[in-house]
BALOBA-1460 file (C-alpha; in Angstrom, 3 decimals):
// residues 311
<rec num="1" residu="x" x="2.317" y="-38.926" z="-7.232"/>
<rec num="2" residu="x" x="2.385" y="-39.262" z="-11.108"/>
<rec num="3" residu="x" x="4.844" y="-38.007" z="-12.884"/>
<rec num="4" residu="x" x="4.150" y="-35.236" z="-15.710"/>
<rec num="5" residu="x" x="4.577" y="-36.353" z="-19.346"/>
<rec num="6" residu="x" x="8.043" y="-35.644" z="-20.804"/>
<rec num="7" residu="x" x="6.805" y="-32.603" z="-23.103"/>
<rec num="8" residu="x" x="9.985" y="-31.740" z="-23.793"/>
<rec num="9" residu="x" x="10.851" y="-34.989" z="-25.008"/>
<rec num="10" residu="x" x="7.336" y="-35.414" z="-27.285"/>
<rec num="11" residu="x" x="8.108" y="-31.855" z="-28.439"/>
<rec num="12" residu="x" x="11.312" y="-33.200" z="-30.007"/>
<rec num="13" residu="x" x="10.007" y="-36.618" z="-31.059"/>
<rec num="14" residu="x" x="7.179" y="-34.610" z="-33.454"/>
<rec num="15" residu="x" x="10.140" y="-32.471" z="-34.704"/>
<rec num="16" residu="x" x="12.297" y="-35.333" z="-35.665"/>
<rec num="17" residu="x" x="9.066" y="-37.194" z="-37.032"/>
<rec num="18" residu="x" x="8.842" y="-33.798" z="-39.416"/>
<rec num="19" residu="x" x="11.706" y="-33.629" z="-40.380"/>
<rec num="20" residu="x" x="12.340" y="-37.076" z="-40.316"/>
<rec num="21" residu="x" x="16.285" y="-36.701" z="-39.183"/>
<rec num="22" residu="x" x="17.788" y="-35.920" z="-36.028"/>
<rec num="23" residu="x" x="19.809" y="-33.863" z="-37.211"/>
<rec num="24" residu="x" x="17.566" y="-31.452" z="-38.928"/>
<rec num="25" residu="x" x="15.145" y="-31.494" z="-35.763"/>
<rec num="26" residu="x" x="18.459" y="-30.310" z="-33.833"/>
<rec num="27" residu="x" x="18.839" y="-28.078" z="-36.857"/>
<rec num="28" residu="x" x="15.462" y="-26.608" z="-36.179"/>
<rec num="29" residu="x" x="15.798" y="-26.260" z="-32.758"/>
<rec num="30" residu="x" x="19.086" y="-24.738" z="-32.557"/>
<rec num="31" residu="x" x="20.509" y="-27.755" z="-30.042"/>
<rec num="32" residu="x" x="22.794" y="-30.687" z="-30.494"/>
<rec num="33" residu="x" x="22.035" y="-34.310" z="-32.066"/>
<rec num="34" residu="x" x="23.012" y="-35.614" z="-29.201"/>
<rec num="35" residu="x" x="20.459" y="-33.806" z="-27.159"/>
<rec num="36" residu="x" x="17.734" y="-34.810" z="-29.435"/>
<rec num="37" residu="x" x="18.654" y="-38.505" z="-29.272"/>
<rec num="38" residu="x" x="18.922" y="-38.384" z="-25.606"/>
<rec num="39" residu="x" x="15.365" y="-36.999" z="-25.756"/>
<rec num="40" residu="x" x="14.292" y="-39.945" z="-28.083"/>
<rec num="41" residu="x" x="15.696" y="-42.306" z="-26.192"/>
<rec num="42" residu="x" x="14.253" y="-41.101" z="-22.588"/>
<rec num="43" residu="x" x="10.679" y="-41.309" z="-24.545"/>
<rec num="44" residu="x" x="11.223" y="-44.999" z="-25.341"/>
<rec num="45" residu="x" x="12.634" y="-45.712" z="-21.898"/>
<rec num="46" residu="x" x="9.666" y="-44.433" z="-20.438"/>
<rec num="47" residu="x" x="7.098" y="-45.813" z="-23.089"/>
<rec num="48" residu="x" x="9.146" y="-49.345" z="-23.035"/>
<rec num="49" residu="x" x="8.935" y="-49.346" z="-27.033"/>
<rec num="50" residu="x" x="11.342" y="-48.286" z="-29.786"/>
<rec num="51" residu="x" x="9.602" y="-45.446" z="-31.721"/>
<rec num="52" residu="x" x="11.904" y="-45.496" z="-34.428"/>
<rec num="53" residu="x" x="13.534" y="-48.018" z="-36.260"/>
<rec num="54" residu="x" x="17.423" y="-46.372" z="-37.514"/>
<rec num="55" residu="x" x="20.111" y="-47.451" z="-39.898"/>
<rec num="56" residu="x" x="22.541" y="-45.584" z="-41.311"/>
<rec num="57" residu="x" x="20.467" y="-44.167" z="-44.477"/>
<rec num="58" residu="x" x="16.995" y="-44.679" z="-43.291"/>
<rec num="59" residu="x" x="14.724" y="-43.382" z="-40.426"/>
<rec num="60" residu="x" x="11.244" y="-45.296" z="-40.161"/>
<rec num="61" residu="x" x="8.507" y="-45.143" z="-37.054"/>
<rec num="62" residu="x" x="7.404" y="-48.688" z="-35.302"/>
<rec num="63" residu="x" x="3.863" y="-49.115" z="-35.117"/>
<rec num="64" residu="x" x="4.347" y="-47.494" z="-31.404"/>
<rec num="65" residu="x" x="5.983" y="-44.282" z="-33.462"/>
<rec num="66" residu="x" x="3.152" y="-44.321" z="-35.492"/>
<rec num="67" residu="x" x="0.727" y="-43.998" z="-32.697"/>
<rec num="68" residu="x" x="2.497" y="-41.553" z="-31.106"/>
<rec num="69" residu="x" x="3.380" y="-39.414" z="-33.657"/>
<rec num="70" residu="x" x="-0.015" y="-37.833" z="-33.948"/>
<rec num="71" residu="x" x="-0.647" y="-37.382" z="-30.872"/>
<rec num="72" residu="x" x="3.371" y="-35.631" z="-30.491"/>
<rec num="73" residu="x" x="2.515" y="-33.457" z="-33.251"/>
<rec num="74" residu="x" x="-0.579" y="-31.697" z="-32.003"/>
<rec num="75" residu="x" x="0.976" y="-31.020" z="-28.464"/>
<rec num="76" residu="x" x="3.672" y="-29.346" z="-30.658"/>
<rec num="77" residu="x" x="1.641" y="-26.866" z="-32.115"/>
<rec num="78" residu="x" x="-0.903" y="-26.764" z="-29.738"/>
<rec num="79" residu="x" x="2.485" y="-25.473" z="-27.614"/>
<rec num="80" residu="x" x="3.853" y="-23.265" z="-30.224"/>
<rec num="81" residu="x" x="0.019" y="-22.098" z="-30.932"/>
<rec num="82" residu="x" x="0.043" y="-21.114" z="-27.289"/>
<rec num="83" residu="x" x="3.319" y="-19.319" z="-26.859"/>
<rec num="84" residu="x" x="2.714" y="-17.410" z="-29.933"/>
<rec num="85" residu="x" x="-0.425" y="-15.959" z="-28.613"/>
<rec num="86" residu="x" x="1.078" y="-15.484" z="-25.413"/>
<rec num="87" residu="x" x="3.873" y="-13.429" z="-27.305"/>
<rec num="88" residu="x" x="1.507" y="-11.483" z="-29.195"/>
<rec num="89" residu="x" x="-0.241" y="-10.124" z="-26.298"/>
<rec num="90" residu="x" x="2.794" y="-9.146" z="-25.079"/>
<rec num="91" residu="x" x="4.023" y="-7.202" z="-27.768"/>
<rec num="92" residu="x" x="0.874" y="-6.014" z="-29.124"/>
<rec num="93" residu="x" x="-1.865" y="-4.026" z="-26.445"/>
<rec num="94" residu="x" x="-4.948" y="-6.222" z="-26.344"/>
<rec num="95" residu="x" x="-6.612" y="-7.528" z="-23.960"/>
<rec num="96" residu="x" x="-8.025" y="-7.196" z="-20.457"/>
<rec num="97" residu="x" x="-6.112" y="-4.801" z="-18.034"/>
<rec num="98" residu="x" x="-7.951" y="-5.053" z="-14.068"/>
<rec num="99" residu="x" x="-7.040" y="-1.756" z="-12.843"/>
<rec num="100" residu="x" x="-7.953" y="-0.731" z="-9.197"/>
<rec num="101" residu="x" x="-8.294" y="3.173" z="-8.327"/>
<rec num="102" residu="x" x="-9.916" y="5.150" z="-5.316"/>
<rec num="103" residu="x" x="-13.450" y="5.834" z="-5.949"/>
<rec num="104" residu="x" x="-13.828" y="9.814" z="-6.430"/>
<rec num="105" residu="x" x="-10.148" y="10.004" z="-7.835"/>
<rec num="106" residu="x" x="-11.400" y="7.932" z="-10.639"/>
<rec num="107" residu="x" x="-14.789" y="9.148" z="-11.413"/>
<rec num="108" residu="x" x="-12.764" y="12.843" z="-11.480"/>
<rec num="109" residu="x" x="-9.572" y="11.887" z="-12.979"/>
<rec num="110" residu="x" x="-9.543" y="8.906" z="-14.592"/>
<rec num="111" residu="x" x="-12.804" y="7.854" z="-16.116"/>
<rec num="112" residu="x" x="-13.151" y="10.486" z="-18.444"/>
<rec num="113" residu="x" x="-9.449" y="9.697" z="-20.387"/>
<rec num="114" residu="x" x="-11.051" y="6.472" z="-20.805"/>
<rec num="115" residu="x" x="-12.896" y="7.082" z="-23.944"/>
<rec num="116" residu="x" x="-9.509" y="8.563" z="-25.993"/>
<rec num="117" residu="x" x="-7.518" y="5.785" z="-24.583"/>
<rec num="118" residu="x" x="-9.935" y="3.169" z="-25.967"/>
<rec num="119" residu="x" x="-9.671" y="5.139" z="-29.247"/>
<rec num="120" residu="x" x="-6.261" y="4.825" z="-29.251"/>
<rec num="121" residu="x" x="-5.759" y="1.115" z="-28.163"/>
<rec num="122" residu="x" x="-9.309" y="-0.124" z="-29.637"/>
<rec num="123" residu="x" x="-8.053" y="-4.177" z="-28.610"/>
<rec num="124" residu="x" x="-7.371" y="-3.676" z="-24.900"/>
<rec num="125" residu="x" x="-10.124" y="-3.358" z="-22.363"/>
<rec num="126" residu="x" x="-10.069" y="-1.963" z="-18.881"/>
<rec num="127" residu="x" x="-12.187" y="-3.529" z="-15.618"/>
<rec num="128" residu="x" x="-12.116" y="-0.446" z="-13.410"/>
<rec num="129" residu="x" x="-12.154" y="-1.363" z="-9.615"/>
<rec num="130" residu="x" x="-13.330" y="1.945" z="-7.700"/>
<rec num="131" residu="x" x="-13.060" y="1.787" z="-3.885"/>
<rec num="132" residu="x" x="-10.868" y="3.762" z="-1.531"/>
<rec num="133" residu="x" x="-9.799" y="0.466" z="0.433"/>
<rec num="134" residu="x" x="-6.106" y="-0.598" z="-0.048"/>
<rec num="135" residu="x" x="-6.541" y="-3.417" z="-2.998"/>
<rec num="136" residu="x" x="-3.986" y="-6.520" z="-2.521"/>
<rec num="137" residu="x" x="-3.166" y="-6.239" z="-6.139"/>
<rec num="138" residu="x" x="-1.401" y="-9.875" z="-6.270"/>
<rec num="139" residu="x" x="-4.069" y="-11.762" z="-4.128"/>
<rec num="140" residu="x" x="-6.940" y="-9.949" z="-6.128"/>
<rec num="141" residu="x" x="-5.496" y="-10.473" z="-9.335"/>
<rec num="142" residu="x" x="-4.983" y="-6.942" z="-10.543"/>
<rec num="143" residu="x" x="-2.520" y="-5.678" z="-12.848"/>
<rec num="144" residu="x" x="-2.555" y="-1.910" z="-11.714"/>
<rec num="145" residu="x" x="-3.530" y="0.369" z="-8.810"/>
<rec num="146" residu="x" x="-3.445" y="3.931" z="-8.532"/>
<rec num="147" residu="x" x="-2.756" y="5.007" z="-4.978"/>
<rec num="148" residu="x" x="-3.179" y="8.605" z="-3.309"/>
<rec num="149" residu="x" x="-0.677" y="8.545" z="-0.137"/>
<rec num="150" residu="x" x="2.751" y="8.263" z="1.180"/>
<rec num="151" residu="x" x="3.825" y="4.234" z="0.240"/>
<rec num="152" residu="x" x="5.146" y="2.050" z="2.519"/>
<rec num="153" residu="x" x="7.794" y="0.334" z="2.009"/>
<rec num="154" residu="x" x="6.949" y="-2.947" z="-0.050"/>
<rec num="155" residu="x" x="7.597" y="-5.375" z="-2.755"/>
<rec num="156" residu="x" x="5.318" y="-3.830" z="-5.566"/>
<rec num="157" residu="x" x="6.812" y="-1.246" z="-8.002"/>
<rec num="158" residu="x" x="5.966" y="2.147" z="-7.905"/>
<rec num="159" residu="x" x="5.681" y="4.898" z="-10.440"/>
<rec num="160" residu="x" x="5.062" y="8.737" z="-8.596"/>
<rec num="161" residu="x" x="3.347" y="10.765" z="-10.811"/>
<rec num="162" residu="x" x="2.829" y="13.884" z="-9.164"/>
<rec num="163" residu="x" x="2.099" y="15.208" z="-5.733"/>
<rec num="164" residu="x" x="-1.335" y="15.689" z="-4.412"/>
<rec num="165" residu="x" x="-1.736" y="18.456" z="-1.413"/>
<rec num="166" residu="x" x="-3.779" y="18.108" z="1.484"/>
<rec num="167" residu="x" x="-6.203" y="21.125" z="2.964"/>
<rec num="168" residu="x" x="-7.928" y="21.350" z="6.458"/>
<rec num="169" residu="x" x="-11.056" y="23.401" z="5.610"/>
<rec num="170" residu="x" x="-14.147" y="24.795" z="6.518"/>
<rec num="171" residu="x" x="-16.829" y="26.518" z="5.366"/>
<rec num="172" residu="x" x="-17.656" y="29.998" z="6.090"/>
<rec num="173" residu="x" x="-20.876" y="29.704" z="8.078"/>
<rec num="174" residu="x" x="-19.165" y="27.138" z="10.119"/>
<rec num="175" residu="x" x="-16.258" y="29.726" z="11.018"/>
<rec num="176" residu="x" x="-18.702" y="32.470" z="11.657"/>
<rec num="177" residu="x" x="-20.715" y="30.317" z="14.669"/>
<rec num="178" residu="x" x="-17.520" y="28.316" z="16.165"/>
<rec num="179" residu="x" x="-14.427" y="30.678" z="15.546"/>
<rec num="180" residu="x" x="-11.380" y="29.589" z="13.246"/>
<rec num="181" residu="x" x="-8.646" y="27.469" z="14.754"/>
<rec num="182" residu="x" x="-5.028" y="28.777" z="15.062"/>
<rec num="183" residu="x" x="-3.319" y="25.999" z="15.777"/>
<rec num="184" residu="x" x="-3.542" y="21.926" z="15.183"/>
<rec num="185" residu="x" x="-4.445" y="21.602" z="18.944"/>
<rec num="186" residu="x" x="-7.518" y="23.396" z="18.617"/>
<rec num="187" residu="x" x="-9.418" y="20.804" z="16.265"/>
<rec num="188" residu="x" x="-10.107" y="19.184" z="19.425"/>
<rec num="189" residu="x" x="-12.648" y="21.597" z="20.714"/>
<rec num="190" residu="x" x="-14.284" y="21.664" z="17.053"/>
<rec num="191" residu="x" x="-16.565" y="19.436" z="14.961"/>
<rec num="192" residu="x" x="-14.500" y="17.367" z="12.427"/>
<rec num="193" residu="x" x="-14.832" y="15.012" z="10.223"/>
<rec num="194" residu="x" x="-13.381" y="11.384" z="9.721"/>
<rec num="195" residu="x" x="-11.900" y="9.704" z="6.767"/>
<rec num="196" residu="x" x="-11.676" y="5.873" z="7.724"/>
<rec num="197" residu="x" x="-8.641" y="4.895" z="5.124"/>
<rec num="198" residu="x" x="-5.972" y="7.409" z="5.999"/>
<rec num="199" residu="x" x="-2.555" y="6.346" z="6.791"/>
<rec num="200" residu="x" x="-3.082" y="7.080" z="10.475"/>
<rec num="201" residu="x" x="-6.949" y="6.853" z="11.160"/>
<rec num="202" residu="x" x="-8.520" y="9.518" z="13.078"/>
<rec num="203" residu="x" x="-5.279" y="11.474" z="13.614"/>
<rec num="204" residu="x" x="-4.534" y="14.568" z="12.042"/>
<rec num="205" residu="x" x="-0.666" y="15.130" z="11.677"/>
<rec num="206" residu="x" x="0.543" y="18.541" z="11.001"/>
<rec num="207" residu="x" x="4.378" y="20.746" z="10.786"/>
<rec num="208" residu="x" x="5.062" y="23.887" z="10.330"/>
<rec num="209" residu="x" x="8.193" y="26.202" z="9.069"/>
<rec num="210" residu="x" x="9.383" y="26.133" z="12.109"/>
<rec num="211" residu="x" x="9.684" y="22.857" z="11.744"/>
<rec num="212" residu="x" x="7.140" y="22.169" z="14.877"/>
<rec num="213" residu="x" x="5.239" y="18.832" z="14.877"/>
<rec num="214" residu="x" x="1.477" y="18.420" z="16.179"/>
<rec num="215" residu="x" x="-0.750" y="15.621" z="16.185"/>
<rec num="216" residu="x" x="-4.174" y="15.942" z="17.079"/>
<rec num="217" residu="x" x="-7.296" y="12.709" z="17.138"/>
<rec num="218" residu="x" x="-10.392" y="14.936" z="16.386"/>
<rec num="219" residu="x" x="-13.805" y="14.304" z="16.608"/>
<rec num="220" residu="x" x="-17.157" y="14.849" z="15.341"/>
<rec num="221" residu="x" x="-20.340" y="13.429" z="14.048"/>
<rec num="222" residu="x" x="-19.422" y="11.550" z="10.351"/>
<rec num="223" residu="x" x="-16.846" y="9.202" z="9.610"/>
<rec num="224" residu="x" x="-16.688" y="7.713" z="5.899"/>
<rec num="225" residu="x" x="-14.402" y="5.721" z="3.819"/>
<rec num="226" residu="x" x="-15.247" y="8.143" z="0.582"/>
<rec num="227" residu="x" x="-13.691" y="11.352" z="1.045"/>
<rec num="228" residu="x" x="-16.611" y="12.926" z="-1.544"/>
<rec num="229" residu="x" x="-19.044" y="11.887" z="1.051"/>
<rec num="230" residu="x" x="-17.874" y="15.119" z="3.379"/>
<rec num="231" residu="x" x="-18.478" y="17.460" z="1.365"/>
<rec num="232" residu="x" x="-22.528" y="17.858" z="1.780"/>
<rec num="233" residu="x" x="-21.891" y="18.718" z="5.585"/>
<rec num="234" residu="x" x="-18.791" y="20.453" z="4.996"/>
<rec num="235" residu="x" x="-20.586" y="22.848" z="3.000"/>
<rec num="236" residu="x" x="-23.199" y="22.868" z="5.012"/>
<rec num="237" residu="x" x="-21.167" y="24.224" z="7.977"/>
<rec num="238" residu="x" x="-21.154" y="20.958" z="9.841"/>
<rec num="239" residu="x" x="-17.906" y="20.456" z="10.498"/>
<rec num="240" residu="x" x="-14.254" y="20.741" z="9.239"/>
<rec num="241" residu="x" x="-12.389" y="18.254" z="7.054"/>
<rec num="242" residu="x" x="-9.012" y="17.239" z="6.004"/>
<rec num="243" residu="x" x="-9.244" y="16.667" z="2.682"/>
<rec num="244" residu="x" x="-6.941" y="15.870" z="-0.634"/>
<rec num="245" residu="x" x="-6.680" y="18.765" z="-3.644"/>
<rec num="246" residu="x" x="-8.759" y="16.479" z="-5.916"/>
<rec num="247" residu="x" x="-11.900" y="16.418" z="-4.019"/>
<rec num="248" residu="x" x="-11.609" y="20.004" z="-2.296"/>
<rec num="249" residu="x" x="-10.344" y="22.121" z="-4.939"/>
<rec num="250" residu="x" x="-13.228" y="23.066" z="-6.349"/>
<rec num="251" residu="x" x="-15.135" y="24.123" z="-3.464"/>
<rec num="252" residu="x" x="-12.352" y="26.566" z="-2.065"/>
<rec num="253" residu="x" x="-11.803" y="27.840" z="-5.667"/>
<rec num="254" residu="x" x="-15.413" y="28.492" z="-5.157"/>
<rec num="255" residu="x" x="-15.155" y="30.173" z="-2.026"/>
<rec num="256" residu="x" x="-17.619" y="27.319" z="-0.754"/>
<rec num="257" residu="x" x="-15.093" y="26.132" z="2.126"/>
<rec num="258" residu="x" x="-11.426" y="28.331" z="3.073"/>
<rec num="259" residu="x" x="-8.354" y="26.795" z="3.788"/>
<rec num="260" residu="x" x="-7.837" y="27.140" z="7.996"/>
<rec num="261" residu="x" x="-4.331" y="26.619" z="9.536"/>
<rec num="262" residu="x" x="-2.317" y="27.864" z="6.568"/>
<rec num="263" residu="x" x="0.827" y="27.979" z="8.794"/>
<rec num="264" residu="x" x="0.460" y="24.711" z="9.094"/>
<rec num="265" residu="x" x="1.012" y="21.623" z="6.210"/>
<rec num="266" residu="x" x="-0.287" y="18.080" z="6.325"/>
<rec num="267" residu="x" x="2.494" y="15.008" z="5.419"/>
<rec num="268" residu="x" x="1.886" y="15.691" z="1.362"/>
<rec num="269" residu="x" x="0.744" y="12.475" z="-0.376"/>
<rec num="270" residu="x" x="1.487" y="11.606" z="-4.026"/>
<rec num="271" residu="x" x="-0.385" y="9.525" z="-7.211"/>
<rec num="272" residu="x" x="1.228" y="6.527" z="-7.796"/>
<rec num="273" residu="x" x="1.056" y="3.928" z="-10.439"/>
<rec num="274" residu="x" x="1.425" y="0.713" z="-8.742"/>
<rec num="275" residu="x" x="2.297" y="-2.841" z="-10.055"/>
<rec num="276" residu="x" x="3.137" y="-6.436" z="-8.699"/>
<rec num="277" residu="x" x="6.698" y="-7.310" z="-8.886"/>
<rec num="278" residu="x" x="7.495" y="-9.731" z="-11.733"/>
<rec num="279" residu="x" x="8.735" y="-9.671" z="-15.174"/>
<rec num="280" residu="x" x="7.999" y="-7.554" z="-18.165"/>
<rec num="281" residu="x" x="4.697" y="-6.798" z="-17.838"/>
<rec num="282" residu="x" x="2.012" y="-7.541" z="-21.046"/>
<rec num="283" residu="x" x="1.955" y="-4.609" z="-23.572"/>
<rec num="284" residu="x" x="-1.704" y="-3.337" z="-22.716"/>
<rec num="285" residu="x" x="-0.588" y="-2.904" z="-19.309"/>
<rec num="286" residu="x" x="2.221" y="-0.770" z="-20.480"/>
<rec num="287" residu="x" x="0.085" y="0.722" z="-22.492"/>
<rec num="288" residu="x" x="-2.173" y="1.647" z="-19.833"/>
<rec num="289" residu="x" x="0.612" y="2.559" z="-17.513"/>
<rec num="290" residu="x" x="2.223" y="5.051" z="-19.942"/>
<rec num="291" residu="x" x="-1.534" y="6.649" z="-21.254"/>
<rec num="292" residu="x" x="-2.492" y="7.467" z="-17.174"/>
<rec num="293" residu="x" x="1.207" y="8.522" z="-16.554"/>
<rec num="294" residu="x" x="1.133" y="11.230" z="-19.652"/>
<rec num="295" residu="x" x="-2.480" y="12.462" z="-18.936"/>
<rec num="296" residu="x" x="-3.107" y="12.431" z="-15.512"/>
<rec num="297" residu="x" x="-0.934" y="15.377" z="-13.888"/>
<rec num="298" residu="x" x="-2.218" y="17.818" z="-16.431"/>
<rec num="299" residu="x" x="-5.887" y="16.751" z="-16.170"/>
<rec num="300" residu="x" x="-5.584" y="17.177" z="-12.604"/>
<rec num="301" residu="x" x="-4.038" y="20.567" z="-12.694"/>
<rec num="302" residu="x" x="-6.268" y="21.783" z="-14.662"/>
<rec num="303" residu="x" x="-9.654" y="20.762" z="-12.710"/>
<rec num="304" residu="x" x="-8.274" y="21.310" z="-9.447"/>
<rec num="305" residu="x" x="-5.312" y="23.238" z="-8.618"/>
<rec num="306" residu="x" x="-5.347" y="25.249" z="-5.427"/>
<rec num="307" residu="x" x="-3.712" y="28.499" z="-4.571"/>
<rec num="308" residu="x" x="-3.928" y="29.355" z="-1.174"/>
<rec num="309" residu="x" x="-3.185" y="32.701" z="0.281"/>
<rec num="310" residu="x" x="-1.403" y="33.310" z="3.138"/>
<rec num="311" residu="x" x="-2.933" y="34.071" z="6.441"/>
């Protein structure tokens, strides 16, 4: 295999032909002379040609320094060019931020902050990703997810921004013909309704103050991997769902669907604001990151929160 070119070493050599001394190219540099000679010196090893012709008062390129010198001297700032851009971006938001987010959740919740964020931070742009599957955020090339759910353990850094209850409902007409279930166990005689993404698919897990646990694999006629999807037979009195705040909040606010098995909670989810592991992440990500984290618990309060009373 070929070895790479000696950048380092061509980095120094277009210094030193600047500057035309070694010792104000380690000047500039903030190293020693004797690290910029070595440099030199491994560049005309390699090469097989002096570059520079040296006596005590006087510093002159060969004809090989000559041609090399130009060539040395745009890979320097090409370089410097480069990590000065890269810098920028990461001090300054700009830029493109690929940000992954379940489908209704961000139609609901997050799409509409989008138009005062991009008034705020008019350089950075945002690809939004909407789908409810799990996005490998490293693999896929994202910078950000938001995730509804308890985590599992894993490498990628979390941010919890607030907790997001889970109802079993029904709507009224659906009650009326079938009867209302006391207890977890009962959703097995009843119609229900399937979400394909949940933590546990097609099991329902439920405890209560008591501190009793029941688990119950219900069935029915619809299964979907977008939670909205439900709602047109729930309402319809197809069927009962399990079902997060944000999509069924407004439709037992309504008095469209009630809240069954109030004794009863689901395992409560959270949002999160998920990253890959790494380094300091670029500014516009941050910038992102801190926007959604300040806006998005009080947006969601305010369109959805549920008060449920008691049985």
């Amino acid at each position: 295999m070929a070895k790479l070119p000696d950048f380092e070493a061509l980095a120094i050599f277009a210094k030193v032909v600047e500057l035309r001394s070694f010792a104000g190219a380690a000047s500039e540099l903030a190293t020693s002379k004797a690290t910029v000679s070595k440099a030199v010196t491994r560049l005309e090893e390699r090469l097989g040609a002096r570059l520079f012709n040296r006596t005590s008062r006087r510093l002159a390129l060969t004809d090989a320094g000559h041609k090399l010198a130009e060539r040395a001297t745009r890979l320097l700032a090409d370089g410097e060019a480069a990590e000065n851009e890269a810098l920028a971006q990461s001090v300054a938001p700009r830029g493109l931020v690929r940000l992954a987010v379940p489908m209704t959740f961000g139609i609901k919740a997050v799409a509409p902050l989008l138009p005062e964020f991009f008034e705020t931070y008019p350089e950075v742009s945002v690809d939004l990703h909407l789908s409810d599957a799990t996005i490998d955020l490293i693999g896929e090339g994202f910078d950000m997810a938001v995730r509804i759910a308890r985590l599992p353990d894993s490498s990628l850094i979390a941010r919890r921004l607030f907790t997001m209850p889970r109802f079993t409902v029904a709507a009224p007409s659906y009650l009326k013909r079938h009867g209302r279930p006391t207890h977890p166990m009962h959703l097995a005689e009843h119609k229900c309704f399937s979400y394909a993404y949940m933590s546990t698919p097609n099991i329902w897990h439920y405890t209560n103050s008591a501190g009793e646990q029941a688990s119950v694999r219900p069935g029915g006629q619809l299964r979907v991997n977008n939670g909205e999807a439900v709602m047109p037979a729930l309402v319809a009195g197809l069927g009962i769902a399990e079902l997060p705040e944000f999509i069924v909040g407004e439709a037992i606010s309504s008095g469209a669907v009630e809240v069954i098995l109030k004794d009863w909670k689901q395992a409560e989810g959270a949002v999160h604001l998920v990253t890959p592991p790494g380094g300091p992440r670029p500014a516009r990500v941050e910038a992102l990151g801190d926007f959604l984290a300040a806006k998005l618990p009080g947006t969601c309060k305010r369109r959805t929160r549920v008060k449920v009373k008691g049985s």
